[in-house]
C-alpha positions as CSV (number, residue, x, y, z in Angstrom):
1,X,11.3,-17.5,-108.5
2,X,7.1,-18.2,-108.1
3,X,8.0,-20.8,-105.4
4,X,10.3,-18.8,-103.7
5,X,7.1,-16.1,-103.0
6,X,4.9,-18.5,-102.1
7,X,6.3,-19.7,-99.1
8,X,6.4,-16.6,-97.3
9,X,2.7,-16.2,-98.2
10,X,1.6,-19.6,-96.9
11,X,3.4,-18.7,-93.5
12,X,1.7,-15.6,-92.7
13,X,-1.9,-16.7,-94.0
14,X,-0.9,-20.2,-91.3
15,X,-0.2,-17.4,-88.8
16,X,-3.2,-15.7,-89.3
17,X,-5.3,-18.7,-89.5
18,X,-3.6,-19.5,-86.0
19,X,-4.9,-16.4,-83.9
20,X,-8.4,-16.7,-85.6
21,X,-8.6,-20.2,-83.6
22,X,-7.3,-18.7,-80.1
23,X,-10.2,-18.7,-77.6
24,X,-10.6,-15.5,-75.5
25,X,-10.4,-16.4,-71.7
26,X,-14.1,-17.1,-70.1
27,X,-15.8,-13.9,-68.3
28,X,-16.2,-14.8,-64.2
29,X,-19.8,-16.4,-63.3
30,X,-21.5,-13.7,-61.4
31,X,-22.0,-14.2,-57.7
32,X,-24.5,-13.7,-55.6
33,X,-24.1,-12.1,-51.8
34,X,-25.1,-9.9,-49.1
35,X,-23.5,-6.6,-48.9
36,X,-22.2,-4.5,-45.7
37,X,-20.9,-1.2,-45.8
38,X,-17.2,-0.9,-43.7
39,X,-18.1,1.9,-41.4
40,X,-16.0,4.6,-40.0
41,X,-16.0,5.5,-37.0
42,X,-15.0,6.8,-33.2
43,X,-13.7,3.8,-31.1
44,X,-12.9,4.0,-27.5
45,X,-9.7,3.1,-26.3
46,X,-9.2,1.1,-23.7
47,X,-6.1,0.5,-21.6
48,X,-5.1,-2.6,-19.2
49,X,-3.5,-1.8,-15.9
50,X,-2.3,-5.0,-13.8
51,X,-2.7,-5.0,-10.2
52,X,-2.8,-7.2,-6.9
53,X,-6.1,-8.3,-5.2
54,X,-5.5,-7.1,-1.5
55,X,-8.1,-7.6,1.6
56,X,-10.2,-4.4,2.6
57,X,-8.6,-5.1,6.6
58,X,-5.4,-6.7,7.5
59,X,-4.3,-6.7,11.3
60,X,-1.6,-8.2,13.1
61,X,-2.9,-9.4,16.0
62,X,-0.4,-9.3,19.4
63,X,-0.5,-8.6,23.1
64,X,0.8,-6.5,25.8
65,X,0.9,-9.0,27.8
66,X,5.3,-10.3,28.2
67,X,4.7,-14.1,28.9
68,X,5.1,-18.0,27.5
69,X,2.3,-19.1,24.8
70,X,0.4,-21.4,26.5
71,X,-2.1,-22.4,23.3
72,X,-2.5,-22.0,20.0
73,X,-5.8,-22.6,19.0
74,X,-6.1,-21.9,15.2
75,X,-4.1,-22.6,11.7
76,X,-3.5,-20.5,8.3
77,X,-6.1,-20.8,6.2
78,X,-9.0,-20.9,9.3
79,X,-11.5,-18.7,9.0
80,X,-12.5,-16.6,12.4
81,X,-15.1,-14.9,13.9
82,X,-14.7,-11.5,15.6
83,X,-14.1,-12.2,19.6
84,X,-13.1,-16.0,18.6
85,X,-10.1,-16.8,21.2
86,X,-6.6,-17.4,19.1
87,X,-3.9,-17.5,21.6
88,X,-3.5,-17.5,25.1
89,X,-1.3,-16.6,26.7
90,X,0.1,-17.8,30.9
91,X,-1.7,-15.4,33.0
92,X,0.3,-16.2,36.0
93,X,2.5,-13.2,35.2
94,X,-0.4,-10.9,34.6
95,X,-1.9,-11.8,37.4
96,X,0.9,-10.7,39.8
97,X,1.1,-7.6,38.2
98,X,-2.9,-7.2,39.0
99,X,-1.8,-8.0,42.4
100,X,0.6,-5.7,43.1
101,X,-1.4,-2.9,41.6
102,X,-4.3,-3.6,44.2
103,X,-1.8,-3.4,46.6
104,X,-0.5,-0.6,45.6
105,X,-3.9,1.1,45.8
106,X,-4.2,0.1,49.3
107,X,-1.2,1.7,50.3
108,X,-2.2,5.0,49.2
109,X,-5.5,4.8,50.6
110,X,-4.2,4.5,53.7
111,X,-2.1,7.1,53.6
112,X,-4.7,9.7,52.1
113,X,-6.9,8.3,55.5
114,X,-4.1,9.2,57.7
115,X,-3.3,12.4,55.7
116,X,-6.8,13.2,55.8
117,X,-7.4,12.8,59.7
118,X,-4.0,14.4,60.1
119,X,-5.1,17.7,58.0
120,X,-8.8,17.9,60.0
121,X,-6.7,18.0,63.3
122,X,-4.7,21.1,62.3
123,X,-7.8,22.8,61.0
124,X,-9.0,22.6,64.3
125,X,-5.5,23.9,66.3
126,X,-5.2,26.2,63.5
127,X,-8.4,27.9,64.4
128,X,-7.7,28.2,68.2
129,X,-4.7,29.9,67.3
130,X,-2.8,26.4,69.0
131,X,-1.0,26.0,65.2
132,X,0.8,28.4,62.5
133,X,-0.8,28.9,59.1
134,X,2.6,27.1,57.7
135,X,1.3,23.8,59.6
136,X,-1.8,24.0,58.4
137,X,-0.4,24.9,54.7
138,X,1.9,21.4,54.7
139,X,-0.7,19.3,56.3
140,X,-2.8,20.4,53.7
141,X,-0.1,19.6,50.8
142,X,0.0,16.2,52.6
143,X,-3.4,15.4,52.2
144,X,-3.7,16.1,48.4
145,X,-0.5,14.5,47.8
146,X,-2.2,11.5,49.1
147,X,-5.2,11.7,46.8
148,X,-3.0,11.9,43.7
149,X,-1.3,8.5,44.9
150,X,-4.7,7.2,45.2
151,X,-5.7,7.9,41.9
152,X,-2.4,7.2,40.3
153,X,-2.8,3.7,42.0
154,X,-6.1,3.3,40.9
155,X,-4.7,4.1,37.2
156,X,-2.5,1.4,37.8
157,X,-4.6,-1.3,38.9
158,X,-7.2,-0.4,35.7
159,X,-4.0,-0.5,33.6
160,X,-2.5,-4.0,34.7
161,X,-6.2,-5.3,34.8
162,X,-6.5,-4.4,31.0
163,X,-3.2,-6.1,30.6
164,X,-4.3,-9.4,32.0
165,X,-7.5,-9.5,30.1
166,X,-5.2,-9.6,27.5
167,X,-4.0,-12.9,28.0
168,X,-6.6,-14.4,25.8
169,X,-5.8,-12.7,22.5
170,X,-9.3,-12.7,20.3
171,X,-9.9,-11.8,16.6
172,X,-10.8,-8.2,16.1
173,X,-13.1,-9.0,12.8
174,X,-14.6,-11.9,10.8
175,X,-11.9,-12.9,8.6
176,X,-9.2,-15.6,7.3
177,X,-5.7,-16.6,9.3
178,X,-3.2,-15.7,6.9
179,X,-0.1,-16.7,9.2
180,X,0.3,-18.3,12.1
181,X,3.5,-16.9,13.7
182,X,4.1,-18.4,17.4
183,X,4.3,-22.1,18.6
184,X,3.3,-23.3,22.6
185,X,6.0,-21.9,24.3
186,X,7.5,-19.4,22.6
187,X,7.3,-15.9,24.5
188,X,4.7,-13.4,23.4
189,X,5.7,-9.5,24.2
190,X,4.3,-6.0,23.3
191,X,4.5,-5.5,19.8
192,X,5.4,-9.0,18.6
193,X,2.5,-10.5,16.1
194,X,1.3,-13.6,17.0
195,X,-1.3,-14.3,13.8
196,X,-1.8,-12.4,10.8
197,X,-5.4,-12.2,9.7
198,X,-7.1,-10.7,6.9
199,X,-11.0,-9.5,6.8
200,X,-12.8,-12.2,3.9
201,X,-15.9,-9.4,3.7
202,X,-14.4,-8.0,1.3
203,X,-11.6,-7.2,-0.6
204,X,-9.8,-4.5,-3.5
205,X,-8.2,-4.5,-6.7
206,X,-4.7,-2.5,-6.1
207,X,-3.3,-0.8,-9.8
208,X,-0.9,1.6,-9.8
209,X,-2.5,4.4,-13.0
210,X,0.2,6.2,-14.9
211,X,-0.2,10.3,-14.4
212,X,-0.9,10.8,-18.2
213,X,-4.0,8.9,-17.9
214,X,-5.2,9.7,-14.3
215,X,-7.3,13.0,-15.7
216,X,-8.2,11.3,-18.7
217,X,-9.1,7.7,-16.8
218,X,-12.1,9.6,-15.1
219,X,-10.7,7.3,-11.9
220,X,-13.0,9.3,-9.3
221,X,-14.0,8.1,-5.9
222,X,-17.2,6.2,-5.8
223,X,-16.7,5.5,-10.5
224,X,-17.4,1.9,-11.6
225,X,-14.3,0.0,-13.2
226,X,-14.4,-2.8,-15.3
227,X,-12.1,-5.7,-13.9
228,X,-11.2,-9.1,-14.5
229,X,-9.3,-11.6,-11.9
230,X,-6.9,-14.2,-13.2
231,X,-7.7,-16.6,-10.3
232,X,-11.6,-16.4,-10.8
233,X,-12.1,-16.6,-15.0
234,X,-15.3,-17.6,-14.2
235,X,-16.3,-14.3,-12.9
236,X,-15.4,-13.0,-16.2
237,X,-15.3,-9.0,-16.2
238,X,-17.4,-7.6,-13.4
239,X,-17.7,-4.0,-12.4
240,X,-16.0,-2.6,-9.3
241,X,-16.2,0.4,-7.2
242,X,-13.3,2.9,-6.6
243,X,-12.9,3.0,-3.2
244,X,-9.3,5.0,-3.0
245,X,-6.5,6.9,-4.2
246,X,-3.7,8.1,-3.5
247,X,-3.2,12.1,-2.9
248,X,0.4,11.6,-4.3
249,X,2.1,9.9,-7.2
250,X,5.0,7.6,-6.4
251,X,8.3,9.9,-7.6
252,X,9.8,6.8,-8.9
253,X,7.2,4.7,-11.3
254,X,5.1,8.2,-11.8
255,X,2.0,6.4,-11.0
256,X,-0.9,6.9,-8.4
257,X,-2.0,3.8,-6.6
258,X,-6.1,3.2,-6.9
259,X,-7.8,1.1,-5.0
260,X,-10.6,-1.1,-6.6
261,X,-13.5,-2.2,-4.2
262,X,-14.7,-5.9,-5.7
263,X,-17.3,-5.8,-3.3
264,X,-18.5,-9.0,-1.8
265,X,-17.3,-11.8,-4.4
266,X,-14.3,-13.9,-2.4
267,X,-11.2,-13.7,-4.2
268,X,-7.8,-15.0,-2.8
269,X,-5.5,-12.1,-1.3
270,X,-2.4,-11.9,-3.6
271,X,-4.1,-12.9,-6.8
272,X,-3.5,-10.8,-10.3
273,X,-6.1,-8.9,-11.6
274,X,-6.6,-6.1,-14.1
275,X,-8.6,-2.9,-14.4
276,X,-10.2,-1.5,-17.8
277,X,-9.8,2.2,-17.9
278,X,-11.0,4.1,-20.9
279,X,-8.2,6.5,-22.4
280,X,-10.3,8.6,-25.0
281,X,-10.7,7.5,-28.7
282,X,-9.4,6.9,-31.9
283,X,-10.6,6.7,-35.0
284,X,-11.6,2.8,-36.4
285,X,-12.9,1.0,-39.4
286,X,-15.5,-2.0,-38.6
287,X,-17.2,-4.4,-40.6
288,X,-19.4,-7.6,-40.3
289,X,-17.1,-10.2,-38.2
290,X,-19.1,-12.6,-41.4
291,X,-17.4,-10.7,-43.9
292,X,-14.1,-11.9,-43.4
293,X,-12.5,-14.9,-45.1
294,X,-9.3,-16.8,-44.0
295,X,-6.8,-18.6,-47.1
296,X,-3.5,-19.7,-47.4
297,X,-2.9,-18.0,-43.6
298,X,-3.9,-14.7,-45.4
299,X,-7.0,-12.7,-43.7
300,X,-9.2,-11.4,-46.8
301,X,-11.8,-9.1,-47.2
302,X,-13.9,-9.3,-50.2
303,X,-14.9,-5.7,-51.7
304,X,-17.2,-4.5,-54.7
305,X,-15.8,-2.1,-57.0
306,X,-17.5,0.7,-58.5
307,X,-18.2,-1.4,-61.9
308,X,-19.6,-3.8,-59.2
309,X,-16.9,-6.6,-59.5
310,X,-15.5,-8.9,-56.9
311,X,-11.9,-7.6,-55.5
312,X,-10.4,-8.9,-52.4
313,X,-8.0,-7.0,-50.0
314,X,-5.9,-8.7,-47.4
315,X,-6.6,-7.2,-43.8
316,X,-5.2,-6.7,-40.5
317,X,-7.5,-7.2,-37.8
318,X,-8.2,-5.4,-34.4
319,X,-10.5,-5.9,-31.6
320,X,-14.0,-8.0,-31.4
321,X,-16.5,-5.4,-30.8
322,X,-18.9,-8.5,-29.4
323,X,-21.6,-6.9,-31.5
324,X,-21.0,-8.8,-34.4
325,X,-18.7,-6.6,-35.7
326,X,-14.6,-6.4,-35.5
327,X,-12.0,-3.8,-35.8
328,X,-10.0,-3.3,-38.8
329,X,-6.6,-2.0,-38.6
330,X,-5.2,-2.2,-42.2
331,X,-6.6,-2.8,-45.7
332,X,-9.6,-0.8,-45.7
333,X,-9.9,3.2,-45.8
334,X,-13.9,3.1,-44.2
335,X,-17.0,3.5,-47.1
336,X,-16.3,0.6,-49.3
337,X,-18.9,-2.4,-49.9
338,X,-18.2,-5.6,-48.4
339,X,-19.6,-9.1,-49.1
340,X,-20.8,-10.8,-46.4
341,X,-21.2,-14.5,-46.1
342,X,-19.3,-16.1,-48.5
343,X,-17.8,-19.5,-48.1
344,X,-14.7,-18.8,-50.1
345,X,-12.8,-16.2,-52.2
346,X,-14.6,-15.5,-55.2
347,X,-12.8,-15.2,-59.1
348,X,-11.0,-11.7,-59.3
349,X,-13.6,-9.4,-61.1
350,X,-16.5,-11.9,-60.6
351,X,-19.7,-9.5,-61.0
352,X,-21.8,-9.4,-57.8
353,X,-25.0,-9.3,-57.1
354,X,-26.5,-8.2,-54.0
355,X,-29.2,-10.5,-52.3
356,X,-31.3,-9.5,-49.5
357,X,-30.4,-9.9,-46.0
């Protein structure tokens, strides 16, 4: 019966003699760090719009002149000088046309000569009562009939003379051929292009700008927009000037179409480009871009608490201010105290201590 007490005994006092030997877990080694606080505050927002570089001047250079190419004298791609011949084109025709203009004009002169002499000679019979006032009256409508043909055929021969100077078709500004679009001997005619150019002064940034965010874009004639071209990365983003827009919106994409002067820098007509247009603000927590730690594919913050202990918070990131501070989207509410500068994630509740900075 004494045996059969003991044992229960000797178990509990093994039990107790157990937990006295368990070790409590080792407290964190405090750390050491610079501190940051995550500010709150009023970020602009800033919207992309896409658009098309296009050439300040485009023209489609033809000629009045109906007749056979004779040359050709530049290729896509060339650049041209204003006056610089491009095509010619057979005179021959042009010529005859000159011709029989000046003839023309001889005709009538001398029929206003005859009509002239004519009309002095019934003056005179008319005033010795030797012709009636109705003679008089249609020698008279003779003799300005013939100076209108005179000046009509003088209209003509400037007109046909303008024609045929027209047979050497010339650049109408410094520029770039963009297309070449006739071959010796095809047949020019009024209206037809022959080459396409395109000025290379200078040359704009077309976007079309949604109507919400016209008013709020502040897109006014003569304001600087920050662009970037995809063809020219080495130009980075640049300022540009806006040079137009449209009175109207287009009833189908509810956009207005603003034009973007680059100014002098050469880019290629065609290219893709965007515009940076502020649309107001929003409200943004940033911190130190050095306050933010990478593990496991996690982004982490590390934060002190109020009892000044090590906690860290997985974030979602925003934009790089390029001040040495980025945007935080998620994770943080604004006013708490990051650590800045740590090579890895500290122990869960590690005390901190702040060093200088």
């Amino acid at each position: 019966m004494r045996m059969t007490m003991l044992i229960p005994l000797l178990i509990l006092a093994a039990g107790c003699a157990g937990r006295e030997e368990t070790a409590a877990p080792p407290s964190p080694s405090p750390i050491s760090a610079r501190v940051a606080r995550a500010e709150k505050s009023a970020s602009p927002v800033t919207i992309e719009l896409p658009g098309n570089v296009e050439a300040d001047r485009t023209a489609a250079v033809s000629s009045r002149v109906m007749a056979t190419v004779t040359a050709v004298h530049v290729q896509a791609g060339d650049r041209v000088r204003r006056g610089q011949v491009l095509v010619e084109i057979d005179a021959q025709t042009a010529a005859g046309q000159v011709a029989q203009a000046r003839g023309g004009l001889s005709q009538a002169q001398a029929a206003l000569a005859l009509a002239e002499r004519n009309y002095e000679r019934y003056q005179a019979l008319a005033a010795t009562q030797a012709a009636s006032q109705a003679e008089l009256d249609f020698a008279r409508m003779q003799y300005d009939q013939a100076k209108g043909a005179v000046e009509q055929a003088r209209g003509a021969v400037s007109s046909a003379s303008s024609v045929a100077s027209e047979s050497r078709v010339t650049a109408p500004f410094d520029g770039r051929v963009t297309a070449r679009m006739v071959e010796v001997g095809d047949l020019a005619a009024p209206g037809r292009p022959l080459v396409q150019i395109e000025s290379s002064a200078a040359h704009r940034l077309s976007v079309a700008v949604p109507e919400s965010l016209l008013a709020q874009a502040g897109l006014a004639l003569g304001s600087t927009v920050t662009v970037a071209i995809d063809a020219r990365p080495d130009l980075g983003r640049f300022p540009g000037t806006v040079a137009e827009r449209a009175p109207a919106a287009d009833p189908m994409a509810h956009a207005f179409t603003v034009e973007i002067s680059l100014g002098s820098i050469e880019v290629p007509s065609g290219s893709s480009g965007r515009a940076f247009v502020a649309a107001g603000e929003r409200s943004a927590v940033t911190i130190p871009a050095a306050a933010v730690l990478r593990q496991g594919g996690a982004t982490l913050v590390v934060v002190r608490d109020s009892e000044g202990r090590a906690a860290s918070r997985i974030v979602t990131l925003g934009s790089d201010l390029g001040d040495g501070r980025v945007e935080v989207l998620s994770g943080l509410a604004g006013g708490e105290t990051v650590l800045v500068g740590l090579a890895d994630v500290p122990p869960l509740g590690a005390p901190v201590q702040e060093t200088a900075p």
